[in-house]
N, C-alpha and C positions, 0 to 999 in steps of 0.2 A: 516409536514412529509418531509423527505426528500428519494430521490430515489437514488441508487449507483446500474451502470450496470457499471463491468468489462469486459475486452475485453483483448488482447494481448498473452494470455497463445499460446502454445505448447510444440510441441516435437524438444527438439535441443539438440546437443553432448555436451559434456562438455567442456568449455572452447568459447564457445560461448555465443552472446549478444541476450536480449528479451527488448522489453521495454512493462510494464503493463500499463493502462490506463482506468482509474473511471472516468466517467461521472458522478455528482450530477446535483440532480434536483430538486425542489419544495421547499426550500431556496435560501437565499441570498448565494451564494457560501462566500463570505470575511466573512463572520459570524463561519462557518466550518472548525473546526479544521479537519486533515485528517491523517488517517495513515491505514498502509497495516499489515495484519497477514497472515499468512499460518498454514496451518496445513497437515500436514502427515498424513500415513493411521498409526494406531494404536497409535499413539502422539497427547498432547493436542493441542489448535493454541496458536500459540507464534506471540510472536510480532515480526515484522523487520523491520517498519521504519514510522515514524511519520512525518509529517510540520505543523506549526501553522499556521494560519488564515494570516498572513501578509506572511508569504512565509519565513521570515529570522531567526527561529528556525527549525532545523531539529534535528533529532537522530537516530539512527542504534543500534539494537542488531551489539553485535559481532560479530557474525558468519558472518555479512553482512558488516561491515565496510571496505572502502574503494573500493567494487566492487559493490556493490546499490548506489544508487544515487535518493532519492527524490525529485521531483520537483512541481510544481501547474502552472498554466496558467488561471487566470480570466476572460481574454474573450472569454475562450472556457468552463468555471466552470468544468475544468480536473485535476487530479491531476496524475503524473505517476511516474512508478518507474524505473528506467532504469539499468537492471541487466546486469551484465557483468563478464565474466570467470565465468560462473558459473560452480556447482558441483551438480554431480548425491544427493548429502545432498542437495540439492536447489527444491528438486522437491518434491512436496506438490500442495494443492489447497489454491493461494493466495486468499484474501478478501480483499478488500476495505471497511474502516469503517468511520464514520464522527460522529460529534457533534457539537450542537451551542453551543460555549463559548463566555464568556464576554471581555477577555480579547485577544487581539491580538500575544499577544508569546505565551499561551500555546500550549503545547505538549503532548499528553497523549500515556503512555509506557501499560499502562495497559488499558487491553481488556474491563474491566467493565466501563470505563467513556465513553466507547461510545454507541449511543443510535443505531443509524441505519447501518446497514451491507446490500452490494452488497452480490449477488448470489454466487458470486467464480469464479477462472478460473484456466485450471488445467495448471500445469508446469511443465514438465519432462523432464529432463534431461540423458542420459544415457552416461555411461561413455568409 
C-alpha cells in the first residue's frame, strides 16, 4: 500500500505562485511513478502533470505547459508541483496519484494506471 497526503492548496489572485507537495508512504518512493490531477466542480479529473520514477521524464497537459513545473525529491519521498501565473481555470481540487512501475522513465497521462490517490487539496484562484 502506498499512502499520498497533499498539502500546499489555497486561495491566491491570479497571476500568482503555489507550490503543491505529496508526501508518499509505505513504498520504496524510486519504485513510484507520480503524477497530479485536478478536478473542477462539475468536470471530470484531468490530468496536469506526471514524473517517472528516476525524476527525468516529466509531461504537462496543455493548459499547464510552461507555468507547472513537476519535480520529486527522494530523500524527503515528495513529489511537488510548483504552479506559477496561475488562472482563475487553475482552480479545482488537485490530487496526488502514484504507482509501482518496473521500468524507470515511465510516465502515466492517464488516470486509470494509477493505483493509489492522496485525499486532494483545494486551489482557488480568483481573478
Amino acid at each position: 500500500q502506498v499512502q499520498l497526503v497533499e498539502s500546499g492548496g489555497g486561495l491566491v489572485q491570479a497571476g500568482d505562485s503555489l507550490r503543491l507537495s505529496c508526501a508518499a508512504s509505505g513504498r520504496t518512493f524510486s519504485f513510484l511513478a507520480m503524477g497530479w490531477f485536478r478536478q473542477a466542480p462539475g468536470n471530470e479529473r484531468e490530468f496536469v502533470s506526471a514524473i517517472s520514477r528516476n525524476g527525468r521524464n516529466t509531461v504537462y497537459a496543455n493548459s499547464v505547459k510552461s507555468r507547472f513545473t513537476i519535480s520529486r525529491d527522494a530523500a524527503k519521498n515528495t513529489v511537488y508541483l510548483q504552479m506559477n501565473s496561475l488562472k482563475p481555470e487553475d482552480t479545482a481540487v488537485y490530487y496526488c496519484a502514484a504507482d509501482v512501475v518496473s521500468y524507470s522513465s515511465t510516465c502515466f497521462q492517464d488516470s486509470s494506471e494509477y493505483n493509489y490517490w492522496g485525499q486532494g487539496t483545494q486551489v482557488t484562484v480568483s481573478s
